[in-house]
N, CA, C and O of each residue as an XYZ file, in Angstrom:
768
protein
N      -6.988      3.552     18.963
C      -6.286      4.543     18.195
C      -7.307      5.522     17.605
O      -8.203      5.175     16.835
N      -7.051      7.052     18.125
C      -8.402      8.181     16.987
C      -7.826      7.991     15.760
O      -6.743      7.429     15.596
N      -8.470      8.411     14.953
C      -8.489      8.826     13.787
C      -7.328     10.050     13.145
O      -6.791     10.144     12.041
N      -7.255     10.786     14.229
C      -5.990     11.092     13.959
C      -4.646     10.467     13.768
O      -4.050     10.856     12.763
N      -4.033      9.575     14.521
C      -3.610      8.946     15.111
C      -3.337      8.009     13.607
O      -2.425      8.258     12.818
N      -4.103      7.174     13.482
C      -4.163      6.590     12.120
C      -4.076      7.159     10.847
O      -3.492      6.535      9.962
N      -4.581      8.272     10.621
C      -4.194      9.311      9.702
C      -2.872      9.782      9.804
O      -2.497     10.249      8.729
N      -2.162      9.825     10.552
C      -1.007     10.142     11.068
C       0.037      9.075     10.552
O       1.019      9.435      9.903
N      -0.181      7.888     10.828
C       0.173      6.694     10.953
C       0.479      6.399      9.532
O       1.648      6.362      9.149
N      -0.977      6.089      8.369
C      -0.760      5.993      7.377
C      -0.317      7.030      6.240
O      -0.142      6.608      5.097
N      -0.075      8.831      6.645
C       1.094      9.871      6.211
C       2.182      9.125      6.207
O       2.671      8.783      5.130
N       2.720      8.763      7.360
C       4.057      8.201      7.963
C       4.493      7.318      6.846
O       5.387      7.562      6.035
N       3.428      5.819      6.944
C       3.747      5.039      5.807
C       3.900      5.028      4.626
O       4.719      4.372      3.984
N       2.601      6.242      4.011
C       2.918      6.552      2.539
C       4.184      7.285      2.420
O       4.390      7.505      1.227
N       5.386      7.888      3.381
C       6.387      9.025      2.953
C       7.394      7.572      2.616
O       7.998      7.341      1.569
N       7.338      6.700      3.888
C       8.285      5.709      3.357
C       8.164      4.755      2.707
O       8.934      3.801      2.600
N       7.089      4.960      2.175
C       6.916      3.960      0.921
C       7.407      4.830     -0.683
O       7.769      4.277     -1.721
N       7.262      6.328     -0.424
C       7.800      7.131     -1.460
C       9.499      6.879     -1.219
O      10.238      6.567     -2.152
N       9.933      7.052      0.062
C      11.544      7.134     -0.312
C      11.817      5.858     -0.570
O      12.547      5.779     -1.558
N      11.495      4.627     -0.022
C      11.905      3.676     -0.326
C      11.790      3.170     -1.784
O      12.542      2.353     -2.315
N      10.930      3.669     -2.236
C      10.558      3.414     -3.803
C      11.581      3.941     -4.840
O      11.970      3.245     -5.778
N      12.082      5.489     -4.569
C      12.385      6.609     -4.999
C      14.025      5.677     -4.653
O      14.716      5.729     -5.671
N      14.527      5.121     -3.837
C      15.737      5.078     -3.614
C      15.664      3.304     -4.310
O      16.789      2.946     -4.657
N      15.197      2.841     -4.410
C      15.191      1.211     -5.108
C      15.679      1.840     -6.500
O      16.745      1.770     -7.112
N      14.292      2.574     -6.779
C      14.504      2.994     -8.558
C      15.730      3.553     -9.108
O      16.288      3.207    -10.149
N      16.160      4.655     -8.108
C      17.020      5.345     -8.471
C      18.578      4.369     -8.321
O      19.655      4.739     -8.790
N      18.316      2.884     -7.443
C      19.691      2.478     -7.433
C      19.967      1.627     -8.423
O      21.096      1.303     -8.792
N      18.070      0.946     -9.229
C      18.186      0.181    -10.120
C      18.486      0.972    -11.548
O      19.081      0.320    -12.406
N      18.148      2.192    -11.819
C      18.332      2.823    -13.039
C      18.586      4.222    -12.976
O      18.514      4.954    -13.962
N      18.917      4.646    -11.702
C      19.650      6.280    -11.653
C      18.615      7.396    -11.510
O      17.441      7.373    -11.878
N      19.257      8.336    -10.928
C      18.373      9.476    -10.131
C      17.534      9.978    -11.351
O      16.355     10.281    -11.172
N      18.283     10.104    -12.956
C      17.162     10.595    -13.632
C      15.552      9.829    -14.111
O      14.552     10.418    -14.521
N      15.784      8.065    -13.844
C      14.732      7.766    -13.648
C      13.409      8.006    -12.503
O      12.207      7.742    -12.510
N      14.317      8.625    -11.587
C      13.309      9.027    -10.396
C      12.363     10.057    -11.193
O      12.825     11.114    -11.623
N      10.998      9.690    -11.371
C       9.738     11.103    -11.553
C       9.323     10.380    -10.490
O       9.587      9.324     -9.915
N       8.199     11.784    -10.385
C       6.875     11.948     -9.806
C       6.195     11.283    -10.659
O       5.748     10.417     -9.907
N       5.756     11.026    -11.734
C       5.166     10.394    -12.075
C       5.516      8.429    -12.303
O       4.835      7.404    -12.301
N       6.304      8.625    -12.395
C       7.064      7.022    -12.245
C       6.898      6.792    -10.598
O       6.427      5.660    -10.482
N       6.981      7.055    -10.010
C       6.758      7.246     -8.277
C       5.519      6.625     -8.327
O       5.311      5.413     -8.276
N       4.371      7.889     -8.473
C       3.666      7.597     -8.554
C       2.771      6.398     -9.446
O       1.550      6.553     -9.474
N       3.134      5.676     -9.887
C       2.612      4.529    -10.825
C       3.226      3.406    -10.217
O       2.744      2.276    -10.297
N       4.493      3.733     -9.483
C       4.906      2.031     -8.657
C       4.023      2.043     -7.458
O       3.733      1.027     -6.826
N       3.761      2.810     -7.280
C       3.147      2.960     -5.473
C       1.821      3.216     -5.637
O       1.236      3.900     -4.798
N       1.288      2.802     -6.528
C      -0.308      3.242     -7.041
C      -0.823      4.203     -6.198
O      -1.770      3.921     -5.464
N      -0.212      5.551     -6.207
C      -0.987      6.668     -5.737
C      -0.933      7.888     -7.069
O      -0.192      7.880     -8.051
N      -1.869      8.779     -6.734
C      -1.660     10.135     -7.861
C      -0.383     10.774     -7.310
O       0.031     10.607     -6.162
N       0.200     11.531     -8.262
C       1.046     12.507     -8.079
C       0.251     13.683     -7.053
O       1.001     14.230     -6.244
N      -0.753     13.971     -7.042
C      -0.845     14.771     -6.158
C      -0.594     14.228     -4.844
O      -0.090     15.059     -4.088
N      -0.780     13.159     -4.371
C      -0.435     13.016     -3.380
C       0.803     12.694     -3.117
O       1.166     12.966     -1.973
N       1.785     12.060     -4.005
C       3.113     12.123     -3.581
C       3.442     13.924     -3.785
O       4.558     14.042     -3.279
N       3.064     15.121     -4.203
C       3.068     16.233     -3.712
C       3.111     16.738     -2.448
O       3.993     17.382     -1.881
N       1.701     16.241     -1.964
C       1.454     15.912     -0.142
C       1.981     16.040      0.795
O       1.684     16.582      1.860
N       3.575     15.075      0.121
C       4.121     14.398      1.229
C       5.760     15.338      0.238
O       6.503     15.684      1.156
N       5.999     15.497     -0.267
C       7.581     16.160     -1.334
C       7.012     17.123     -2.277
O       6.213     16.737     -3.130
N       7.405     18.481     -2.176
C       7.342     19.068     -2.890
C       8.085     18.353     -4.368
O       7.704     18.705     -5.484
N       8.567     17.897     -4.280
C       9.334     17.443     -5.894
C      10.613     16.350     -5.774
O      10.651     15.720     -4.717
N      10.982     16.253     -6.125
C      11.911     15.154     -6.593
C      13.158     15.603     -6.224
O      14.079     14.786     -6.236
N      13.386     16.837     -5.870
C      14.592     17.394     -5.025
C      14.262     17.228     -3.828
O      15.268     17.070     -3.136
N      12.657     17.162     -2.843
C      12.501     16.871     -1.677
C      12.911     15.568     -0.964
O      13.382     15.248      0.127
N      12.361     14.755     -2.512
C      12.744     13.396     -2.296
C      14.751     12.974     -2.450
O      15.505     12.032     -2.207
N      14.782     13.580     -2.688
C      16.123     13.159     -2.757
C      16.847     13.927     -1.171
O      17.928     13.568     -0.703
N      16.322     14.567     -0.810
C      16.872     14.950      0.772
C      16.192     13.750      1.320
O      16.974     13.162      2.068
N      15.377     13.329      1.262
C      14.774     12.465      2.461
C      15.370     10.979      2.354
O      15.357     10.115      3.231
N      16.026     10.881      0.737
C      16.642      9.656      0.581
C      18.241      9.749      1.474
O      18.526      9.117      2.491
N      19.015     10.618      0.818
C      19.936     11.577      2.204
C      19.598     11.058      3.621
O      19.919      9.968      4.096
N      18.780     12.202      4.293
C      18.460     11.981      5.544
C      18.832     10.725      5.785
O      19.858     10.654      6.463
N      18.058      9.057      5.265
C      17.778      8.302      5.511
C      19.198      7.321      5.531
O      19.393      6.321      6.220
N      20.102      7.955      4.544
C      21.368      7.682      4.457
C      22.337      7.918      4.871
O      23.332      7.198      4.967
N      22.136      9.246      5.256
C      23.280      9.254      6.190
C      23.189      8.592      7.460
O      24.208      8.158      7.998
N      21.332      8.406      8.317
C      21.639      7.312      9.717
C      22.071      6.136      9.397
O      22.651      5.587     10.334
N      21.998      5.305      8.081
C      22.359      4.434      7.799
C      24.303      4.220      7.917
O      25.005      3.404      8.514
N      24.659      5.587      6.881
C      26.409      5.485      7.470
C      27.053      5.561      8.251
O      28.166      5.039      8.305
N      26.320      6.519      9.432
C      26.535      6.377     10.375
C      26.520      5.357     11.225
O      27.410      5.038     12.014
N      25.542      4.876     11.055
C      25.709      3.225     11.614
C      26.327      2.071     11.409
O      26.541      1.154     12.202
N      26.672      2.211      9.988
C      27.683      0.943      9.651
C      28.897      1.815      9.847
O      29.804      1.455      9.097
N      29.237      2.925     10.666
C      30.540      3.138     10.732
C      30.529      3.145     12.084
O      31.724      3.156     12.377
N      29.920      3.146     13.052
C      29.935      2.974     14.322
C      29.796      1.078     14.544
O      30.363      0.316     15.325
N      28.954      0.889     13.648
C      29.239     -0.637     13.984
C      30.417     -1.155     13.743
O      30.813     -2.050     14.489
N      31.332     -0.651     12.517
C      32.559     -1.169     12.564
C      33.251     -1.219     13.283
O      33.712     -2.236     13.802
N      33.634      0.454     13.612
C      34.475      0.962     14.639
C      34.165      0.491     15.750
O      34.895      1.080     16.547
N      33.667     -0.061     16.179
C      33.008     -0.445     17.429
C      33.653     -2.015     17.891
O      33.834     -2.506     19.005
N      33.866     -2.464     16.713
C      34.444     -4.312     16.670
C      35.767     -3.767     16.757
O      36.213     -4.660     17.477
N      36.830     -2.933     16.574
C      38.021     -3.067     17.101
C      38.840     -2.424     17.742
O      38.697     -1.279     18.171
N      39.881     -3.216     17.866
C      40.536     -2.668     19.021
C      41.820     -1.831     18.836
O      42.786     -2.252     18.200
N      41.755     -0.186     19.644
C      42.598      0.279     19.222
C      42.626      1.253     17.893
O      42.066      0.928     16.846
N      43.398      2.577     18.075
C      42.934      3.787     17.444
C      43.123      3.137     15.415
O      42.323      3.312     14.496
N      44.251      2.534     15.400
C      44.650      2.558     14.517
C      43.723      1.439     13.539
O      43.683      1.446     12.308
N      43.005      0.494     14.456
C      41.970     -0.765     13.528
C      40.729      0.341     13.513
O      39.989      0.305     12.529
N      40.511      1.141     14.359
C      39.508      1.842     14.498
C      39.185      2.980     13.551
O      38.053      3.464     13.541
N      40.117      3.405     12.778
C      40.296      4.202     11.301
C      40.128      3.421     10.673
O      39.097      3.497     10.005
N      41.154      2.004     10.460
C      41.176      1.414      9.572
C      39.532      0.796      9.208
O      39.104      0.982      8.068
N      38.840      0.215     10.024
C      37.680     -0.016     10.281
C      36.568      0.728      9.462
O      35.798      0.341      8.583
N      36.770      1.940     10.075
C      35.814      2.902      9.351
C      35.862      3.112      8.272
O      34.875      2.861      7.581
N      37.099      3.688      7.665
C      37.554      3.721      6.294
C      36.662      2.661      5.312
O      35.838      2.785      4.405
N      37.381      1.437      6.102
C      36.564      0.192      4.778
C      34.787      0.236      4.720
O      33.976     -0.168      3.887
N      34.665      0.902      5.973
C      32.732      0.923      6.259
C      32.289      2.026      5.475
O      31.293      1.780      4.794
N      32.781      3.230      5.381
C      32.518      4.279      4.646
C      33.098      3.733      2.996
O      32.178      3.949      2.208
N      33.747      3.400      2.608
C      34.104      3.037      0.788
C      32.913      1.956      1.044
O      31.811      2.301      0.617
N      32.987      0.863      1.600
C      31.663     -0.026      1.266
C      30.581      0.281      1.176
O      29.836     -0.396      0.467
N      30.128      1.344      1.821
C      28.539      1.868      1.809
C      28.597      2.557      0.567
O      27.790      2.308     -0.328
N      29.752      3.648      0.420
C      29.186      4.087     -0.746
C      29.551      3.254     -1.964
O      29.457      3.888     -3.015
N      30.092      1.508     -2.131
C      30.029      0.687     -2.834
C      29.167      0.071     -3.197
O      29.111     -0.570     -4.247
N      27.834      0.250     -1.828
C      26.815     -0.867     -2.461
C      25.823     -0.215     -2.208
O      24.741     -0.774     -2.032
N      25.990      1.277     -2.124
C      24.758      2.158     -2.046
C      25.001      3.753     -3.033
O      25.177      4.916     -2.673
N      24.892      3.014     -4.561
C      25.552      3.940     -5.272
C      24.709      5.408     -5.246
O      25.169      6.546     -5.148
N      23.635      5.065     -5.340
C      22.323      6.191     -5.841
C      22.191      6.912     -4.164
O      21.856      8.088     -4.022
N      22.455      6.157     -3.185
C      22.304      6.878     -1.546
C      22.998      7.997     -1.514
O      22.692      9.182     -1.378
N      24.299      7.239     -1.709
C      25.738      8.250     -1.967
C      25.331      9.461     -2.548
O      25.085     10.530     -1.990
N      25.289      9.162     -3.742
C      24.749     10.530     -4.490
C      23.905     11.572     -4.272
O      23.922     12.773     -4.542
N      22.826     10.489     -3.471
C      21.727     12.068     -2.520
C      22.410     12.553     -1.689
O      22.240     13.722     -1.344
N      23.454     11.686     -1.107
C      24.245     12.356      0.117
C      25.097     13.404     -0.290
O      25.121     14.490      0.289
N      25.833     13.106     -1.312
C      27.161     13.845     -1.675
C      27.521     14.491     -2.835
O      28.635     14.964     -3.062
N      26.401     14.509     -3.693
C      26.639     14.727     -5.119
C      24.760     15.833     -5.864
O      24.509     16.402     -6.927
N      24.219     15.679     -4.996
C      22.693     15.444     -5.712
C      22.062     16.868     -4.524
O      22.048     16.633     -3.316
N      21.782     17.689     -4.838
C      20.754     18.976     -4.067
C      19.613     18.409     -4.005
O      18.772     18.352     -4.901
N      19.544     17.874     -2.692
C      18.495     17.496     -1.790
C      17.880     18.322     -1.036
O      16.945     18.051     -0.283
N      18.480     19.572     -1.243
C      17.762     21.015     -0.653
C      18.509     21.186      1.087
O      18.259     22.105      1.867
N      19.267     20.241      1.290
C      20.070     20.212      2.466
C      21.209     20.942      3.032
O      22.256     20.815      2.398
N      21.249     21.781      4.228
C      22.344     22.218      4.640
C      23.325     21.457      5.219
O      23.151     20.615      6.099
N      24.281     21.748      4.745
C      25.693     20.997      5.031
C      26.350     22.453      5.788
O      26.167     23.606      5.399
N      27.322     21.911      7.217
C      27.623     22.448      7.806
C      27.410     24.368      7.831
O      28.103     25.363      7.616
N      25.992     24.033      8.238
C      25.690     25.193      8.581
C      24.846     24.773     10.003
O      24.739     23.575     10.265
N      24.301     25.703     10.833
C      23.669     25.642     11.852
C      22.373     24.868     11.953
O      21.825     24.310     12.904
N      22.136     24.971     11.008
C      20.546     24.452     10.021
C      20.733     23.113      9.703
O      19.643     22.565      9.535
N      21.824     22.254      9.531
C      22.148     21.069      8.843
C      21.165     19.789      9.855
O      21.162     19.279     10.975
N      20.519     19.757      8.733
C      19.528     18.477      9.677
C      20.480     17.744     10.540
O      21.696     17.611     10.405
N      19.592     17.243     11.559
C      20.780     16.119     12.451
C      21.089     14.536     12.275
O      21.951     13.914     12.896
N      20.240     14.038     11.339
C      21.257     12.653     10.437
C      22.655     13.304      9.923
O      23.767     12.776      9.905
N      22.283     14.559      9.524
C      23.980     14.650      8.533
C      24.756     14.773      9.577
O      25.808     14.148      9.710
N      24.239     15.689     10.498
C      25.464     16.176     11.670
C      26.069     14.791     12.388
O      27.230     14.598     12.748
N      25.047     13.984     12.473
C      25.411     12.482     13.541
C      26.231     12.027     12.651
O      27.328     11.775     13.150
N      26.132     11.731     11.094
C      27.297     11.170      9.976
C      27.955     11.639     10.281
O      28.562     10.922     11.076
N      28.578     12.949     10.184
C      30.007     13.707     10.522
C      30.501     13.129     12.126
O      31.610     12.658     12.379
N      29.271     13.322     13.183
C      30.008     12.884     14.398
C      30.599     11.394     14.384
O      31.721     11.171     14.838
N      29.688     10.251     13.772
C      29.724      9.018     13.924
C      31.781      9.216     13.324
O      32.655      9.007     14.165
N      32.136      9.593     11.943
C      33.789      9.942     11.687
C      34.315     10.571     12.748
O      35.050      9.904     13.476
N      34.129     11.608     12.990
C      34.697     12.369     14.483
C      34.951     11.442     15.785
O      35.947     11.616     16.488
N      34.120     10.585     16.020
C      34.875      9.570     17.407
C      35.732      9.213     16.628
O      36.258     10.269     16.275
N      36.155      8.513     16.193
C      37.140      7.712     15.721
C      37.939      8.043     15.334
O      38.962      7.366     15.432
N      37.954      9.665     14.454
C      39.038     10.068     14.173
C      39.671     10.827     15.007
O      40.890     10.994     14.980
N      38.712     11.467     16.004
C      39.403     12.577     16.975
C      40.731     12.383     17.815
O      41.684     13.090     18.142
N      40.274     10.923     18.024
C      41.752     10.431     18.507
C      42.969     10.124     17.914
O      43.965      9.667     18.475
N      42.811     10.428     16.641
C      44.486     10.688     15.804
C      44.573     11.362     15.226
O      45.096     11.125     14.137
N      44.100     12.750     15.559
C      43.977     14.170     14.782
C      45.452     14.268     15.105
O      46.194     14.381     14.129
N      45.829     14.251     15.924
C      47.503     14.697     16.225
C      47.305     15.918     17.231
O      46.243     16.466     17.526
N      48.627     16.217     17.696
C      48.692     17.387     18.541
C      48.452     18.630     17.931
O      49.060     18.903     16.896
N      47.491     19.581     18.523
C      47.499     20.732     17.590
C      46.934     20.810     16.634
O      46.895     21.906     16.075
N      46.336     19.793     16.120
C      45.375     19.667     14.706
C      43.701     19.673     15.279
O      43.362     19.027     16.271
N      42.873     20.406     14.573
C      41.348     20.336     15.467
C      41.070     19.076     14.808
O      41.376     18.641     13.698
N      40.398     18.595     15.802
C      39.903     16.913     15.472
C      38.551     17.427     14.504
O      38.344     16.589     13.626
N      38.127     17.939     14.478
C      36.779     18.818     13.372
C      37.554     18.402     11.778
O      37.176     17.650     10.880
N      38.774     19.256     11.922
C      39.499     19.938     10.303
C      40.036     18.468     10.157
O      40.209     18.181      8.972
N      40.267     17.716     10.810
C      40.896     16.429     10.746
C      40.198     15.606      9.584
O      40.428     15.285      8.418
N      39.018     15.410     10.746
C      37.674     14.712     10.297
C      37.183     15.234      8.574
O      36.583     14.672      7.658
N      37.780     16.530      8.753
C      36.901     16.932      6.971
C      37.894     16.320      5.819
O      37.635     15.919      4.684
N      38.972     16.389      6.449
C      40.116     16.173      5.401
C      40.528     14.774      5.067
O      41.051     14.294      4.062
N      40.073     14.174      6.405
C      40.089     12.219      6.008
C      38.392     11.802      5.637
O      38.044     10.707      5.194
N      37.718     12.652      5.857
C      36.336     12.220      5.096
C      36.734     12.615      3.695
O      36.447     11.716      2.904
N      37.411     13.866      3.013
C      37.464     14.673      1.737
C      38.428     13.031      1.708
O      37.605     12.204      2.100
N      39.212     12.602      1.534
C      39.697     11.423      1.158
C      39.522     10.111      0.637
O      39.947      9.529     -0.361
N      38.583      9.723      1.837
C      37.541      8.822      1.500
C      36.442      9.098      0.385
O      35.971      8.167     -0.268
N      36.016     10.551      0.179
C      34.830     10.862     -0.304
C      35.713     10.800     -2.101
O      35.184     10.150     -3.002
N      37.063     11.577     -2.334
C      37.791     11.125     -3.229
C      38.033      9.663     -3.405
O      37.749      9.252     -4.530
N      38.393      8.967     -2.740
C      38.275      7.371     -3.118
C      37.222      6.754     -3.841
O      37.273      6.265     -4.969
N      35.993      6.857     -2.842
C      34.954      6.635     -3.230
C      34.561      6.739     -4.040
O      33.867      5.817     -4.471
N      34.762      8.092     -4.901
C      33.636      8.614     -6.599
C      34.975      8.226     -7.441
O      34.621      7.984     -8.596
N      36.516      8.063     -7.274
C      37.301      7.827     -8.276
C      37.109      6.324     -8.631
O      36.948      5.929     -9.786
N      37.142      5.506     -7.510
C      36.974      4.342     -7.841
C      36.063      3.730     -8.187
O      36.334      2.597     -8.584
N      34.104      4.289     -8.218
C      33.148      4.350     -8.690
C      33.147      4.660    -10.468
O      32.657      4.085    -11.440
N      34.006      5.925    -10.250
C      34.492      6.142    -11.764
C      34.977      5.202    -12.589
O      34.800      4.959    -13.782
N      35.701      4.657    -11.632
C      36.641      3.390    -12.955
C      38.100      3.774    -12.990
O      38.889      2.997    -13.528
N      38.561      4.997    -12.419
C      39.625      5.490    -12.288
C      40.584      5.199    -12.010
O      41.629      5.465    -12.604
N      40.413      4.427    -10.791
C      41.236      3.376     -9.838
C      41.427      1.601     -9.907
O      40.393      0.935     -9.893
N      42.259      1.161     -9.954
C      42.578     -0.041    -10.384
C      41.791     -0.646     -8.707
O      42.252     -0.333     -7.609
N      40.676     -1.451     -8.893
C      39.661     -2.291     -8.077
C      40.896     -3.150     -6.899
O      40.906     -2.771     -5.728
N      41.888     -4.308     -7.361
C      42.986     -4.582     -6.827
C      43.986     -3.990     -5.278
O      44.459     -4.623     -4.334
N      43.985     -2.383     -5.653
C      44.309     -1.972     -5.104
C      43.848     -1.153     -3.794
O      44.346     -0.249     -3.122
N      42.657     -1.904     -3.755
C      41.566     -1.146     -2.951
C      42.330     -1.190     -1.548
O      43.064     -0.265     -1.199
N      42.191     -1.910     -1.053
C      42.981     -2.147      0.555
C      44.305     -1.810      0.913
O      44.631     -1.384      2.021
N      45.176     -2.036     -0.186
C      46.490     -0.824      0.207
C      46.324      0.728      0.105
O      47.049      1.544      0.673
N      45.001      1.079     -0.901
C      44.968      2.549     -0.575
C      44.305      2.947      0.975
O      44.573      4.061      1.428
N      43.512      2.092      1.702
C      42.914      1.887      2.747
C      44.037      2.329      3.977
O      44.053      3.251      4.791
N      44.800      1.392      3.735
C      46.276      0.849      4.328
C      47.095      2.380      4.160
O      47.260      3.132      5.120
N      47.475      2.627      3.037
C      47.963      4.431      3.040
C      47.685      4.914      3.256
O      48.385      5.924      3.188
N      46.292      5.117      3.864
C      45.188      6.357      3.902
C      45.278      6.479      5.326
O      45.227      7.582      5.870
N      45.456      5.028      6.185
C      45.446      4.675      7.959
C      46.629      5.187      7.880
O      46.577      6.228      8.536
N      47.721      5.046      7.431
C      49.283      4.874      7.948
C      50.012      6.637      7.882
O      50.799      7.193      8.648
N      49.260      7.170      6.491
C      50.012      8.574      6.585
C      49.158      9.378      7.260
O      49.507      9.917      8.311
N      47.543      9.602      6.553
C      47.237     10.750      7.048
C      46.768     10.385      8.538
O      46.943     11.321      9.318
N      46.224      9.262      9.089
C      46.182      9.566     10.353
C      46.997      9.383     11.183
O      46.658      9.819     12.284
N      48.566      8.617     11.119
C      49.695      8.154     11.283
C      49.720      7.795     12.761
O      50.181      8.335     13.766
N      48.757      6.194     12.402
C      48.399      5.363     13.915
C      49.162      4.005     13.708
O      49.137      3.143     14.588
């Protein structure tokens, strides 16, 4: 291996040792505990060098993003993937998307709540986010209905889920009722 190569190597490692740090902290005590300087003191490096690698703590919070959305995407393709048929295949996803953002409170938030400096559906939109949106799009495209774009479908049963998600995070929603709203959510709006 040159020296490049290894220099290369250990960049690589120090970025994910910053997000991974940056996303522990922030799930154990919230995005405003995330500094650069708290960063820097778990990961025994200077702040200049977590500079290096993130302009700031808004960089870091896209890269926690990035890292989250291949993650939802994947536990929603892994779901969808175990069953059979359009209608387990919403249902599926649905529960994979509220669970992630159940046990990945602070992810969520870089994803959906938090300026990570990220474009969202624009041309520019990094391609973890775009693959999140596609990973919903198989599954839903097939019960958009006649005449409905499977795209506008997809925004309006994600805007659903994404409402579920922060109401019932809130406290808003009676916990109990989690799986019949699941159950309403399969039965009307995608009506499989």
């Amino acid at each position: 291996m040159s020296v490049k190569e290894r220099k290369e190597r250990d960049r690589a490692e120090r970025e994910r040792l910053i997000v991974a740090t940056a996303r522990e902290l922030a799930e154990q005590q919230g995005w405003d505990a995330v500094t650069t300087r708290r960063l820097a003191e778990r990961i025994e490096y200077s702040q200049p060098v977590l500079y290096s690698h993130f302009r700031g703590k808004r960089a870091i919070i896209g890269a926690v993003a990035l890292e989250g959305a291949a993650e939802l995407a994947a536990a929603v393709r892994a779901a969808a993937s175990r069953a059979t048929g359009p209608r387990e295949r919403v249902a599926a996803l649905a529960r994979a998307y509220l669970d992630f953002a159940e046990h990945n409170p602070a992810v969520y938030d870089a994803l959906f709540q938090l300026d990570g400096g990220l474009a969202y559906a624009q041309e520019d939109t990094p391609e973890p986010l775009k693959d999140a949106f596609a990973a919903l799009l198989e599954s839903l495209a097939e019960v958009a209905g006649d005449g409905v774009h499977p795209g506008l479908f997809t925004e309006v049963f994600w805007a659903a889920l994404h409402g579920l998600a922060t109401l019932t995070r809130a406290g808003r929603l009676l916990p109990e009722d989690a799986e019949s709203r699941v159950e309403l959510l399969v039965d009307r709006l995608a009506l499989v």
